[in-house]
N, CA, C, O and CB atoms as a CASP TS submission, in Angstrom:
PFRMAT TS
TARGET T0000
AUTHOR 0000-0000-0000
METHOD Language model
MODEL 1
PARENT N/A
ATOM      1  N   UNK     1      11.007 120.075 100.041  1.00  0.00           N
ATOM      2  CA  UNK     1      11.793 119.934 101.206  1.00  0.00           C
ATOM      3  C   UNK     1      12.809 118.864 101.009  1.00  0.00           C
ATOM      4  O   UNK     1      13.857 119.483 100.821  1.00  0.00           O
ATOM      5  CB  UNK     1      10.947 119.652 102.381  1.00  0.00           C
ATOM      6  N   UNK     2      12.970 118.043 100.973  1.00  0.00           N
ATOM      7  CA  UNK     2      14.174 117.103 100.521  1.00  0.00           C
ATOM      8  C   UNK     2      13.590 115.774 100.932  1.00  0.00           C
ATOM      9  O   UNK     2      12.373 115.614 101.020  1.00  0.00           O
ATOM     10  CB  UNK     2      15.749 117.423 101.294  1.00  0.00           C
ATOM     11  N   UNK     3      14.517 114.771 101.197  1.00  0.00           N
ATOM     12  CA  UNK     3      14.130 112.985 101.539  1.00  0.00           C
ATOM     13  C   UNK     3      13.298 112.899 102.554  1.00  0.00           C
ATOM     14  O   UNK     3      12.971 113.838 103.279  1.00  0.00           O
ATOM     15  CB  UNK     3      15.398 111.954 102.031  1.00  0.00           C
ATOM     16  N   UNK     4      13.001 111.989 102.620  1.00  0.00           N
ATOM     17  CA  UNK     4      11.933 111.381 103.613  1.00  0.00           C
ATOM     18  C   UNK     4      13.054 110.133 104.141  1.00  0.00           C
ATOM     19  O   UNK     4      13.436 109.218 103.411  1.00  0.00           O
ATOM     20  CB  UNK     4      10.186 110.734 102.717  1.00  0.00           C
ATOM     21  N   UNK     5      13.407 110.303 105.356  1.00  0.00           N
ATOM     22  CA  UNK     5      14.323 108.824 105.822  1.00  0.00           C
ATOM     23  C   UNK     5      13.115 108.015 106.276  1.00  0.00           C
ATOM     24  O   UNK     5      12.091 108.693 106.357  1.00  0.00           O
ATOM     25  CB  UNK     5      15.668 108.992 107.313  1.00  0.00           C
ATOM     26  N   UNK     6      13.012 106.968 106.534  1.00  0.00           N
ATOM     27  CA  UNK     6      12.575 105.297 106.823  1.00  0.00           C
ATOM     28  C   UNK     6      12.317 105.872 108.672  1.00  0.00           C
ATOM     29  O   UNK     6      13.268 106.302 109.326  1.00  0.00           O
ATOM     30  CB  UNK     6      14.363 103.609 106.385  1.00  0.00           C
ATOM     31  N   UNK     7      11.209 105.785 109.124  1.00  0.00           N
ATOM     32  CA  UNK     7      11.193 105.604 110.206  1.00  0.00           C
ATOM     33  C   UNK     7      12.495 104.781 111.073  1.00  0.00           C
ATOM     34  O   UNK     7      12.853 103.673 110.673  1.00  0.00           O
ATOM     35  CB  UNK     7      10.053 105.118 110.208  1.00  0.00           C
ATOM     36  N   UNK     8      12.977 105.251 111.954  1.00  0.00           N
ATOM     37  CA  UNK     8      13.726 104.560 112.850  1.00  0.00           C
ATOM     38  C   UNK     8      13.392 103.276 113.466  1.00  0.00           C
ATOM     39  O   UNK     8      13.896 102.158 113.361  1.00  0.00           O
ATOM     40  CB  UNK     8      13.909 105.304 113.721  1.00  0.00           C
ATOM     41  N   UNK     9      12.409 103.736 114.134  1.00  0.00           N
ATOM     42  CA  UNK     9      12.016 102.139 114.980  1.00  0.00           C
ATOM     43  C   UNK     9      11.390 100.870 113.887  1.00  0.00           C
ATOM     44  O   UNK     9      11.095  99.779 114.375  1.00  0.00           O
ATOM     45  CB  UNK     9      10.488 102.478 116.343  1.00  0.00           C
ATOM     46  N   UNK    10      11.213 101.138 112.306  1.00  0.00           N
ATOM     47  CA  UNK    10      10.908 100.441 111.607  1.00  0.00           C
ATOM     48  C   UNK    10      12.738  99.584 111.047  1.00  0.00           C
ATOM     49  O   UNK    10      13.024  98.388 111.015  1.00  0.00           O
ATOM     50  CB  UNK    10       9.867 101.352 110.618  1.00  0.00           C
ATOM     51  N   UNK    11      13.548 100.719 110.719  1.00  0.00           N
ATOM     52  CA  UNK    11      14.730  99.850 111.322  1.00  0.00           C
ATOM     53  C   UNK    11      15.509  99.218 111.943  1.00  0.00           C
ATOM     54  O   UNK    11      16.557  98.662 111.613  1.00  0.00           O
ATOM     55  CB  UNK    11      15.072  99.850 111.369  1.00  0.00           C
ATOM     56  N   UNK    12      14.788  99.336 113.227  1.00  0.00           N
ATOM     57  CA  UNK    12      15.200  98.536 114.150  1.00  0.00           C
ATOM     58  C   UNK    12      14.665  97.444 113.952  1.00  0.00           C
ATOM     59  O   UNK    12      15.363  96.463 113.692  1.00  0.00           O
ATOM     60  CB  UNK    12      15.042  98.913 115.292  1.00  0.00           C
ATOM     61  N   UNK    13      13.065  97.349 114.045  1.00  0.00           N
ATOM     62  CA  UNK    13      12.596  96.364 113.929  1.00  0.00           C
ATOM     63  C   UNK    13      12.828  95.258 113.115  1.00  0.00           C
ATOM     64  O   UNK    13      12.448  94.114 113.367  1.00  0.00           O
ATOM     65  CB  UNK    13      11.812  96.640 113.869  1.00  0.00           C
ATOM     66  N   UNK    14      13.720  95.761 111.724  1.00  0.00           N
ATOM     67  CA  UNK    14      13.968  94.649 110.607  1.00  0.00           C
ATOM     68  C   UNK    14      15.565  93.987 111.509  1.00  0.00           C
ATOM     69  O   UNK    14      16.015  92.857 111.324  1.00  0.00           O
ATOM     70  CB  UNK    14      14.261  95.544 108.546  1.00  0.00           C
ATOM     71  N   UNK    15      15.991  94.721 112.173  1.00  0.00           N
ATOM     72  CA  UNK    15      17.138  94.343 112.684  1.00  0.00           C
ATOM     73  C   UNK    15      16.843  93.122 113.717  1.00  0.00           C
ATOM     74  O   UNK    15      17.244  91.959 113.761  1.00  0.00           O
ATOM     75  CB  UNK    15      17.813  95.567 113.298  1.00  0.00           C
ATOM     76  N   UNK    16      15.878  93.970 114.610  1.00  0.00           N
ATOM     77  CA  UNK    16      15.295  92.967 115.610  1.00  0.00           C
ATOM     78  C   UNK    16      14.705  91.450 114.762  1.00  0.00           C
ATOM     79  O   UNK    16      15.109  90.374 115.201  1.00  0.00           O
ATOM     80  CB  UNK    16      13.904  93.849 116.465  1.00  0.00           C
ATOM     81  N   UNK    17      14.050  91.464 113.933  1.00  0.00           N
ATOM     82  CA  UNK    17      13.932  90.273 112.959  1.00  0.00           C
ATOM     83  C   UNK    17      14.887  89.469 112.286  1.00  0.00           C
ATOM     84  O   UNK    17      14.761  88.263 112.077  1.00  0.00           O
ATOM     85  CB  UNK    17      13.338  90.619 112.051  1.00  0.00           C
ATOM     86  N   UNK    18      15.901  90.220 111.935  1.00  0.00           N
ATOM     87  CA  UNK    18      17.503  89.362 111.644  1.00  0.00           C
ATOM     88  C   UNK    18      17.611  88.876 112.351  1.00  0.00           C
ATOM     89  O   UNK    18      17.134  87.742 112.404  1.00  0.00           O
ATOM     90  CB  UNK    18      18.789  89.817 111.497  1.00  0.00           C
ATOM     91  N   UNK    19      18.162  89.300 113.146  1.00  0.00           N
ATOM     92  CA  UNK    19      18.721  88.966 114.734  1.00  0.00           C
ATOM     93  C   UNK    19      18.443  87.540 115.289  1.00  0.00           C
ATOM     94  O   UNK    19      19.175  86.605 115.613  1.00  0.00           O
ATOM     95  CB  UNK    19      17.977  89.985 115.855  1.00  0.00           C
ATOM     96  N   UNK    20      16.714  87.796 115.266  1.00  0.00           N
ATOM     97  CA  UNK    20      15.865  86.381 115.579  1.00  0.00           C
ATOM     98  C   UNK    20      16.483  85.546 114.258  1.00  0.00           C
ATOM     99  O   UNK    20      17.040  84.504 114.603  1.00  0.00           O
ATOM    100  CB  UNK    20      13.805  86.571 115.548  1.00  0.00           C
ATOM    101  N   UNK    21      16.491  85.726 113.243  1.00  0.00           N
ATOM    102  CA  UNK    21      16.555  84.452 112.179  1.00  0.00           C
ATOM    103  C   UNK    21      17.255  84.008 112.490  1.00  0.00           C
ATOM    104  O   UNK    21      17.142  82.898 113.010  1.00  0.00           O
ATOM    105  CB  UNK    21      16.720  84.414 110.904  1.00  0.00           C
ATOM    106  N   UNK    22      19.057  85.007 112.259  1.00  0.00           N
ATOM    107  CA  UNK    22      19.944  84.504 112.817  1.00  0.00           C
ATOM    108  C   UNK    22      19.936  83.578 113.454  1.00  0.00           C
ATOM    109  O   UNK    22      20.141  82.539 112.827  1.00  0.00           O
ATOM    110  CB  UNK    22      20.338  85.052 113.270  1.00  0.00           C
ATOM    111  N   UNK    23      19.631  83.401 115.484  1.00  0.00           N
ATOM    112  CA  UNK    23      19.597  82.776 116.213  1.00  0.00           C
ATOM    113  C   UNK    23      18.718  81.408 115.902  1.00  0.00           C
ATOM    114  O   UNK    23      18.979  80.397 116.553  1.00  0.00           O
ATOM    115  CB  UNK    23      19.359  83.539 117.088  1.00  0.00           C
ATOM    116  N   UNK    24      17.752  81.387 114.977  1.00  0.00           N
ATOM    117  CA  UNK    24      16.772  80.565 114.668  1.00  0.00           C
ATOM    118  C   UNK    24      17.887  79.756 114.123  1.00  0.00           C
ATOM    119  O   UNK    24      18.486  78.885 114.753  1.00  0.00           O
ATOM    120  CB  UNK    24      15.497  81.048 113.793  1.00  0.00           C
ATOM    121  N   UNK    25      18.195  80.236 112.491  1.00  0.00           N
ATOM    122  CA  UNK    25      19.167  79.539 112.105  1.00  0.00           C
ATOM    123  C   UNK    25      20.393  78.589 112.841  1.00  0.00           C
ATOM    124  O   UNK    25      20.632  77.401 112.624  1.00  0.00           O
ATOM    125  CB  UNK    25      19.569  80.349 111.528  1.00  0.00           C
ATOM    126  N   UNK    26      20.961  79.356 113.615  1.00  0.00           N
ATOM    127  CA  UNK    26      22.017  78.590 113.815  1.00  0.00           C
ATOM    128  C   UNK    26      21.747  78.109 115.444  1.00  0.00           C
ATOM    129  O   UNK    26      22.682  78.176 116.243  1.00  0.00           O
ATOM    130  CB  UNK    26      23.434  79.450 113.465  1.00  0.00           C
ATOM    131  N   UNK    27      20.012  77.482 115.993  1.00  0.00           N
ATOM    132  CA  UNK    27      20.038  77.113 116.701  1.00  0.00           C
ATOM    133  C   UNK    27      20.649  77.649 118.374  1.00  0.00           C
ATOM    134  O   UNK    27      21.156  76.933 119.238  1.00  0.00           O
ATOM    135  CB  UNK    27      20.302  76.387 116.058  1.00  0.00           C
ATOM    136  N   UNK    28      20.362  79.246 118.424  1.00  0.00           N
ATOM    137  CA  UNK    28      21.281  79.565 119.263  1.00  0.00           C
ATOM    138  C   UNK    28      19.861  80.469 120.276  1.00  0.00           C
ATOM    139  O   UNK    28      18.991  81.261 119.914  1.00  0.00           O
ATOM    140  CB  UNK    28      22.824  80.496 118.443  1.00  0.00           C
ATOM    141  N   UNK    29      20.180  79.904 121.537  1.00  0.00           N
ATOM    142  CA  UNK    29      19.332  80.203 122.837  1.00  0.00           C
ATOM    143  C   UNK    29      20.018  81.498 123.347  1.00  0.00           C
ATOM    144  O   UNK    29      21.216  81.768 123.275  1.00  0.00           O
ATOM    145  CB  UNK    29      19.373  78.902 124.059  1.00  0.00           C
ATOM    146  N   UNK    30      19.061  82.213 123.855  1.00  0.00           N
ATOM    147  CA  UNK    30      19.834  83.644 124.247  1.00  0.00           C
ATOM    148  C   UNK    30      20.564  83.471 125.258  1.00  0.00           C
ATOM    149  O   UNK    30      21.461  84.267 125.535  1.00  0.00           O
ATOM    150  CB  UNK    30      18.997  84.840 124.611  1.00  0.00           C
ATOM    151  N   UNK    31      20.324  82.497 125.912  1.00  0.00           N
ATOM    152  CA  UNK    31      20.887  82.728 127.786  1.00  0.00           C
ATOM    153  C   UNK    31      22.447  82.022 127.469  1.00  0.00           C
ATOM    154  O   UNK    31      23.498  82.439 127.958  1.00  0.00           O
ATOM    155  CB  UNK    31      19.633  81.433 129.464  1.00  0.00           C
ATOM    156  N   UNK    32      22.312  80.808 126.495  1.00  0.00           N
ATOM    157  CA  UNK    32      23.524  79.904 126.674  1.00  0.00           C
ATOM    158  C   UNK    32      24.165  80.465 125.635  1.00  0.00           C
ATOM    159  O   UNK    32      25.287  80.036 125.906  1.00  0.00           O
ATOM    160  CB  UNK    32      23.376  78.287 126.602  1.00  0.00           C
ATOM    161  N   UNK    33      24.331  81.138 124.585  1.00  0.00           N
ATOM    162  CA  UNK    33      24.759  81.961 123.585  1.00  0.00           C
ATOM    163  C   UNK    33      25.541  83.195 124.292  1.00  0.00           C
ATOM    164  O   UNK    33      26.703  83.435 123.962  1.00  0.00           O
ATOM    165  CB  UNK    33      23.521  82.392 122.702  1.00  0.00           C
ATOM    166  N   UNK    34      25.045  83.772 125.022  1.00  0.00           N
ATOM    167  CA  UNK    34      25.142  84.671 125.891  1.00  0.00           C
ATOM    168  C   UNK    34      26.371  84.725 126.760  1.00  0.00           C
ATOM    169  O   UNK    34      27.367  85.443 126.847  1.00  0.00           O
ATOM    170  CB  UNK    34      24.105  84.579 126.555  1.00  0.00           C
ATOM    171  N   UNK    35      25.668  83.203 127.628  1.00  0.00           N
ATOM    172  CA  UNK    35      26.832  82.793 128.468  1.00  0.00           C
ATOM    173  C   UNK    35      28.190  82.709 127.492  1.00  0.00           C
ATOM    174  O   UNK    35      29.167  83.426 127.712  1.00  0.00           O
ATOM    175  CB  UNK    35      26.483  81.279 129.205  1.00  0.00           C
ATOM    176  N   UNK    36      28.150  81.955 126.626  1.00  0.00           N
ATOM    177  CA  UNK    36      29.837  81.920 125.747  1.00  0.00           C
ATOM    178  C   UNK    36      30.202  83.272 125.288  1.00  0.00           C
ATOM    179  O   UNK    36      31.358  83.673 125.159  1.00  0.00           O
ATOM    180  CB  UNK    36      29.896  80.906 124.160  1.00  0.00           C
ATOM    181  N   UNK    37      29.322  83.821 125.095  1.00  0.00           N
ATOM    182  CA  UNK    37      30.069  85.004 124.505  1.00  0.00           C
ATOM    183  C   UNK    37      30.428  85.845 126.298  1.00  0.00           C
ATOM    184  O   UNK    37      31.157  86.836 126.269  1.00  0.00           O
ATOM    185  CB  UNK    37      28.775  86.125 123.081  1.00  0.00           C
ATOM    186  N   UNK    38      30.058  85.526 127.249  1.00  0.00           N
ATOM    187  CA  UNK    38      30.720  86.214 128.362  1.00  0.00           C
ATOM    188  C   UNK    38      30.189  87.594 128.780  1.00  0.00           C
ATOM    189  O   UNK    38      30.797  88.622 129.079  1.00  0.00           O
ATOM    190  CB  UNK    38      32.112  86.365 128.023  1.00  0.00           C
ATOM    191  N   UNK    39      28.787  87.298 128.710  1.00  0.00           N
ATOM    192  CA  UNK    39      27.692  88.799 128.529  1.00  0.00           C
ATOM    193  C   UNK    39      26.718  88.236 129.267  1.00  0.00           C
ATOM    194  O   UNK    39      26.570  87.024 129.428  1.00  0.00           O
ATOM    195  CB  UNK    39      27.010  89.384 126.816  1.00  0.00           C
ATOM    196  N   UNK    40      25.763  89.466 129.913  1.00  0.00           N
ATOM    197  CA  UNK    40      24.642  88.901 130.641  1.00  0.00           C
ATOM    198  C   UNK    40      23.751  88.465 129.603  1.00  0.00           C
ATOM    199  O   UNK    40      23.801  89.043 128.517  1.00  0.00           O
ATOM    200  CB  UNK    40      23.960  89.872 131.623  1.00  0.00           C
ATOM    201  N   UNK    41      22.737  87.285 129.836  1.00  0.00           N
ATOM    202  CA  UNK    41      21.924  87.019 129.015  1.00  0.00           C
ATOM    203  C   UNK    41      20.781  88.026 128.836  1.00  0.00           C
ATOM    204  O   UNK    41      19.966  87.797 127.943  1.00  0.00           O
ATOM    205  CB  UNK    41      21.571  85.861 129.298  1.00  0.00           C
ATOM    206  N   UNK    42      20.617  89.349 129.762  1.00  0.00           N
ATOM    207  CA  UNK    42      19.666  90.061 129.755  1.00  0.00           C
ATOM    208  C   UNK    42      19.907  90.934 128.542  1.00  0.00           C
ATOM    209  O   UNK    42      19.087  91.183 127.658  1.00  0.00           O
ATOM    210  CB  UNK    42      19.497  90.666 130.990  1.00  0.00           C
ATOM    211  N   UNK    43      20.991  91.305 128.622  1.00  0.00           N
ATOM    212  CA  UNK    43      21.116  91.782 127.324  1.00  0.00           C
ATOM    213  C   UNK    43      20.727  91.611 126.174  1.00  0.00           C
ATOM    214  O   UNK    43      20.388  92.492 125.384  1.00  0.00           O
ATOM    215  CB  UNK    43      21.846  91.767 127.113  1.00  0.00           C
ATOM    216  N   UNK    44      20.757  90.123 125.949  1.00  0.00           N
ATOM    217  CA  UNK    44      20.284  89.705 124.676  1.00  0.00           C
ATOM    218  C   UNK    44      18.893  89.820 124.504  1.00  0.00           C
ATOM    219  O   UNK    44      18.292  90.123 123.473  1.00  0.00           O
ATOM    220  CB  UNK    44      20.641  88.421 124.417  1.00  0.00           C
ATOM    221  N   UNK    45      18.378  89.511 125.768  1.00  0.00           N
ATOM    222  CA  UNK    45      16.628  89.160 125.785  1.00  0.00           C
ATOM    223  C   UNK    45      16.263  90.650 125.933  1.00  0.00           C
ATOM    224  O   UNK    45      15.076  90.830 125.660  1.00  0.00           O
ATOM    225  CB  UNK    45      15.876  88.008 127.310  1.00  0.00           C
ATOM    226  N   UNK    46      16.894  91.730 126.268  1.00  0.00           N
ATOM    227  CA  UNK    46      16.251  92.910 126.411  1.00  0.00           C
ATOM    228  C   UNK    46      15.517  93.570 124.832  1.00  0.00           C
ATOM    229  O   UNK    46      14.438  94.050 124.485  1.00  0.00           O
ATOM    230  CB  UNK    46      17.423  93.875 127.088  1.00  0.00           C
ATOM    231  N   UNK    47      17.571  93.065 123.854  1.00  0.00           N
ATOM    232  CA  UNK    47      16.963  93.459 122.663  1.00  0.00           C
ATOM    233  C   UNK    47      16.005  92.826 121.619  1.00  0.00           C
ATOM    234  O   UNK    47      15.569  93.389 120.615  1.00  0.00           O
ATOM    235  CB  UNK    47      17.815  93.730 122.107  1.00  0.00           C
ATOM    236  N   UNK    48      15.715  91.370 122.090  1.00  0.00           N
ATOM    237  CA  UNK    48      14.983  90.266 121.553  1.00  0.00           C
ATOM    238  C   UNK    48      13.441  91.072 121.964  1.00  0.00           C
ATOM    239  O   UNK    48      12.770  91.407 120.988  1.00  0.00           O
ATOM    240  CB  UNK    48      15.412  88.545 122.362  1.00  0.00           C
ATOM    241  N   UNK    49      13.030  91.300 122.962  1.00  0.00           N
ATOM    242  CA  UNK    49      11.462  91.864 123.176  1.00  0.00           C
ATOM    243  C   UNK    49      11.588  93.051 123.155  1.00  0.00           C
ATOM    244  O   UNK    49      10.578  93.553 123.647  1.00  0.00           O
ATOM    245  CB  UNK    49      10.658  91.546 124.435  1.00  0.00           C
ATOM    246  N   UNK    50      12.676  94.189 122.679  1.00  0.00           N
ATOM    247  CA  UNK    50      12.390  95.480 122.938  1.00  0.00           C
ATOM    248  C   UNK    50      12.000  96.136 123.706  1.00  0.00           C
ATOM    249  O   UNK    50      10.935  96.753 123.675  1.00  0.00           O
ATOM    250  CB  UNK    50      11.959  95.790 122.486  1.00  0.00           C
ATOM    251  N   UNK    51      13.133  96.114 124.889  1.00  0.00           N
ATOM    252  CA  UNK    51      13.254  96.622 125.940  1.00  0.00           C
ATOM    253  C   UNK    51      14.655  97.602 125.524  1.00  0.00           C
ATOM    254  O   UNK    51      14.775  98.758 125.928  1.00  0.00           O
ATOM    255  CB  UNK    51      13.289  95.495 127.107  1.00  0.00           C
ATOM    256  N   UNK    52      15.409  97.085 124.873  1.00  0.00           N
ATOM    257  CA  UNK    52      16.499  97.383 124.461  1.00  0.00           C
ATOM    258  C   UNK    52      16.739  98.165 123.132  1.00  0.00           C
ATOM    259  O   UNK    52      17.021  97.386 122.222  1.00  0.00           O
ATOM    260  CB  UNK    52      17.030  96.343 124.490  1.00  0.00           C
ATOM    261  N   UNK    53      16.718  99.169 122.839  1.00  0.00           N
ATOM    262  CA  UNK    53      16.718  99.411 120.902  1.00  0.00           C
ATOM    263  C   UNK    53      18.082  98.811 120.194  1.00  0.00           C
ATOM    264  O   UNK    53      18.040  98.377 119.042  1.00  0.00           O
ATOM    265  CB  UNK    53      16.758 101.411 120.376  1.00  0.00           C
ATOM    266  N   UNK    54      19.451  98.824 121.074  1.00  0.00           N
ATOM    267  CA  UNK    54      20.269  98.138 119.920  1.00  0.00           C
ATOM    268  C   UNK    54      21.325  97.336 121.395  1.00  0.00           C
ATOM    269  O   UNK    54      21.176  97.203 122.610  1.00  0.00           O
ATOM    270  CB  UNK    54      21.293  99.596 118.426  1.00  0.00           C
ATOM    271  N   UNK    55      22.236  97.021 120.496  1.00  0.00           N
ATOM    272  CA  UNK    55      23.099  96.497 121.884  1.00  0.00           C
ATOM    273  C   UNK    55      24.489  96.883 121.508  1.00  0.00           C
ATOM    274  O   UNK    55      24.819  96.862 120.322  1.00  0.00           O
ATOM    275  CB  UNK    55      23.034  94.677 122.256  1.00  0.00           C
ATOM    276  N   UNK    56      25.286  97.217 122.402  1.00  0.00           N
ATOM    277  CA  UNK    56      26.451  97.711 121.917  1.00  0.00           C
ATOM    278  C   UNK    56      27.448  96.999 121.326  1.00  0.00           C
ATOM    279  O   UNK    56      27.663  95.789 121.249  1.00  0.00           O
ATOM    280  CB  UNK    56      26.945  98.258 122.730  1.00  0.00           C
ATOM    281  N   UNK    57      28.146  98.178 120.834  1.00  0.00           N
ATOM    282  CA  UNK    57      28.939  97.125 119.332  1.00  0.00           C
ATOM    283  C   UNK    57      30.069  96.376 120.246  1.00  0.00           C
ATOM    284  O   UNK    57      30.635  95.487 119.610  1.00  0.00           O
ATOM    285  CB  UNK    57      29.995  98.343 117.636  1.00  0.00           C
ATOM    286  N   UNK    58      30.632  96.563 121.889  1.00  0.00           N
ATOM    287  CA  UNK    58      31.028  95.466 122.322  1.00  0.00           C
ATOM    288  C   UNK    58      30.268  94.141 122.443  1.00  0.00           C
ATOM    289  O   UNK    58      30.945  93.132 122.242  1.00  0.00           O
ATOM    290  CB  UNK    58      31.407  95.779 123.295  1.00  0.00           C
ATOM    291  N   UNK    59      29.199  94.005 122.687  1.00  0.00           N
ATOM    292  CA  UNK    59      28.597  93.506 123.335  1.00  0.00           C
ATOM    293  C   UNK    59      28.318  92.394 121.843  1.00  0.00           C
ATOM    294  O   UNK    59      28.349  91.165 121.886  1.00  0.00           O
ATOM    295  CB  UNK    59      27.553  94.451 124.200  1.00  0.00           C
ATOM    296  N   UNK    60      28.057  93.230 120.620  1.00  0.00           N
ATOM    297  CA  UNK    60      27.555  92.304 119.248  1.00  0.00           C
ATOM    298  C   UNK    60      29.124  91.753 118.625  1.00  0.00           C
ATOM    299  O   UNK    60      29.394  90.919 117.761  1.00  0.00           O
ATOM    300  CB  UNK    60      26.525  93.512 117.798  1.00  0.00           C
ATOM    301  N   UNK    61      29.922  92.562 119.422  1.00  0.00           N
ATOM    302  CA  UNK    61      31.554  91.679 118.672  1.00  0.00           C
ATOM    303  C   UNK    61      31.706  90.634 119.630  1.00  0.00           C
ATOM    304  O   UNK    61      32.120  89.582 119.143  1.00  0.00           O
ATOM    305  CB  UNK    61      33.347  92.718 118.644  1.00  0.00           C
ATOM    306  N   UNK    62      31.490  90.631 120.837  1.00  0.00           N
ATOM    307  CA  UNK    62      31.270  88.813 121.575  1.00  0.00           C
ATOM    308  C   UNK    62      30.396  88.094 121.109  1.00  0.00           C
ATOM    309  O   UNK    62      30.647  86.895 120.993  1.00  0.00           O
ATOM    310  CB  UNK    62      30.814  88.605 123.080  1.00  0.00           C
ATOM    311  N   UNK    63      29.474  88.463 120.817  1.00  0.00           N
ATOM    312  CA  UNK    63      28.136  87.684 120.085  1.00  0.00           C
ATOM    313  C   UNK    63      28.729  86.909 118.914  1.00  0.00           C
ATOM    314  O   UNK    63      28.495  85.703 118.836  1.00  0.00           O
ATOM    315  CB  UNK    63      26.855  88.825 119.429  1.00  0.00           C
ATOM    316  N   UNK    64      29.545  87.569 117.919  1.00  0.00           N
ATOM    317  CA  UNK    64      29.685  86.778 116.988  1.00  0.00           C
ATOM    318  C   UNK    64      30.935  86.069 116.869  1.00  0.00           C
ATOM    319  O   UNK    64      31.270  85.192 116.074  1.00  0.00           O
ATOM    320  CB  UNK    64      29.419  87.382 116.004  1.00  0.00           C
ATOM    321  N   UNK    65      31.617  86.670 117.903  1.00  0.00           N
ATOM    322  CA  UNK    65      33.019  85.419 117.978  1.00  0.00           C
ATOM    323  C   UNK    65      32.315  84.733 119.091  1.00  0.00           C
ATOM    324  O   UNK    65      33.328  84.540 119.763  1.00  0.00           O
ATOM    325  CB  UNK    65      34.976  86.017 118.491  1.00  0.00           C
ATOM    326  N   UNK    66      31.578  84.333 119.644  1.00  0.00           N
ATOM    327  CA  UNK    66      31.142  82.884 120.461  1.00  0.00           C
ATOM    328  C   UNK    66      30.402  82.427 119.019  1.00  0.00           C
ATOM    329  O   UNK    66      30.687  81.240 118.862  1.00  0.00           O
ATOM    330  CB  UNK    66      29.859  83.027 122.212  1.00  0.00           C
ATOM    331  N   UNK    67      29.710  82.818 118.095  1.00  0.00           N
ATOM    332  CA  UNK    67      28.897  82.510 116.984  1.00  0.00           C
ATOM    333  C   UNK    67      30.008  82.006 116.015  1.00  0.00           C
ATOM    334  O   UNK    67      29.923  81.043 115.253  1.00  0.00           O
ATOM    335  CB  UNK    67      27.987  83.786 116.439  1.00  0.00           C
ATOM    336  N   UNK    68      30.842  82.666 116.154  1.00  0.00           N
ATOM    337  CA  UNK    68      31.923  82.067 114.810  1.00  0.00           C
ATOM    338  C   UNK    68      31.486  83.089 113.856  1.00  0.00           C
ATOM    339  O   UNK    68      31.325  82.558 112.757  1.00  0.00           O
ATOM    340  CB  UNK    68      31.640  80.229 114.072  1.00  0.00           C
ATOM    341  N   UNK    69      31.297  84.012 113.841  1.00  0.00           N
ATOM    342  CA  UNK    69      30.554  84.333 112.215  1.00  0.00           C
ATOM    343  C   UNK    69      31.144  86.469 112.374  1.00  0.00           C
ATOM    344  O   UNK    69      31.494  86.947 113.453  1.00  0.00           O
ATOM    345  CB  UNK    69      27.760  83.851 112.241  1.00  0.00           C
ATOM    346  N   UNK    70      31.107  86.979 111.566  1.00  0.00           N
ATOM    347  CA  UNK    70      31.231  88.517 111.546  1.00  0.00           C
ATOM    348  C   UNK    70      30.069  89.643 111.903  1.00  0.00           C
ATOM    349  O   UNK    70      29.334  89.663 110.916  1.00  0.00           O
ATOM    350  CB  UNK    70      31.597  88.796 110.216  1.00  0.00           C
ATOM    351  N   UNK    71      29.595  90.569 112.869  1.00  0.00           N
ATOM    352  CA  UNK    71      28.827  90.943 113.377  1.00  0.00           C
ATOM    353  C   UNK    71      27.818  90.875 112.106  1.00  0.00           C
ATOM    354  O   UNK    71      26.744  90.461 112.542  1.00  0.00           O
ATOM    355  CB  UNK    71      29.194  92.060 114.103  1.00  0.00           C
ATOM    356  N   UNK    72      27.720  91.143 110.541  1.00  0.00           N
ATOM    357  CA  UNK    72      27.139  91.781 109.929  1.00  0.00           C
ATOM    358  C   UNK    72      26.560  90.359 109.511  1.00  0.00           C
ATOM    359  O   UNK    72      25.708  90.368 108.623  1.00  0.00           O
ATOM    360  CB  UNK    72      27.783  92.846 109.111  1.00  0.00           C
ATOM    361  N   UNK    73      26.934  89.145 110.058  1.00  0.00           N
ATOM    362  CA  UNK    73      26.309  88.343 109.394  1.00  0.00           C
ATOM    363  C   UNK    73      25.177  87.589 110.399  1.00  0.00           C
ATOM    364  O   UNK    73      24.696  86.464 110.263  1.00  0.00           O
ATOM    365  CB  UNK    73      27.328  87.491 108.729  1.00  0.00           C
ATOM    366  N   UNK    74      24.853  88.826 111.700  1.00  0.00           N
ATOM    367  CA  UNK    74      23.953  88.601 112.314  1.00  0.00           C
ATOM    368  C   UNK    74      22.445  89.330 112.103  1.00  0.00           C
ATOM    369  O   UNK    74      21.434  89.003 112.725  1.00  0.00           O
ATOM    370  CB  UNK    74      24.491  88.730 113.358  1.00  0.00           C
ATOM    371  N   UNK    75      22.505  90.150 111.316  1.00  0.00           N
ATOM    372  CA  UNK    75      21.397  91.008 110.648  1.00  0.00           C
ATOM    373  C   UNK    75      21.037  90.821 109.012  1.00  0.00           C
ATOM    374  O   UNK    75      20.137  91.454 108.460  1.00  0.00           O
ATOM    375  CB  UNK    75      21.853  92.511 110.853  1.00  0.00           C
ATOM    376  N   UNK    76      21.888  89.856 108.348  1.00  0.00           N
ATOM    377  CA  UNK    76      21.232  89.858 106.821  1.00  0.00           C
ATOM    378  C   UNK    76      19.938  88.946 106.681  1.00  0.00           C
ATOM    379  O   UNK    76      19.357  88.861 105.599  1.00  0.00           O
ATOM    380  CB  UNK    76      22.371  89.255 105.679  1.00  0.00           C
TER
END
C-alpha cells in the first residue's frame, strides 16, 4: 500500500512542545506576550493546553513580531 504518515496529533504535539521551549527560552508569559502582540491571551493558552490544535498564521505572525524573531523560529 504505500507510506505510513506520522500521526497528526503526534505533530502537533512536538509543535505544542516547541512552542513551550520557545516561550521558556525567551522568558515569555502567555497573557503579557499576548497582550504586545495585540491578541487575546486565550488564544495562546488555548493552544498551550490543547484546547486549540494550531493557531492561525495571523495570529503566529503577531506572535513573533512582538517576539522579534520569524514565525519558524517559534517551533525549532
Amino acid at each position: 500500500m504505500g507510506e505510513v504518515a506520522a500521526p497528526r496529533g503526534a505533530e502537533i504535539g512536538q509543535q505544542r512542545n516547541a512552542f513551550r521551549a520557545f516561550m521558556i527560552a525567551r522568558r515569555l508569559r502567555p497573557s503579557e506576550w499576548a497582550k504586545a502582540a495585540g491578541i487575546p491571551a486565550g488564544e495562546v493558552i488555548a493552544f498551550l493546553t490543547g484546547h486549540a490544535r494550531t493557531l492561525t498564521p495571523q495570529t503566529l505572525a503577531k506572535l513573533a513580531h512582538a517576539a522579534g524573531c520569524e514565525i519558524q523560529d517559534m517551533f525549532r
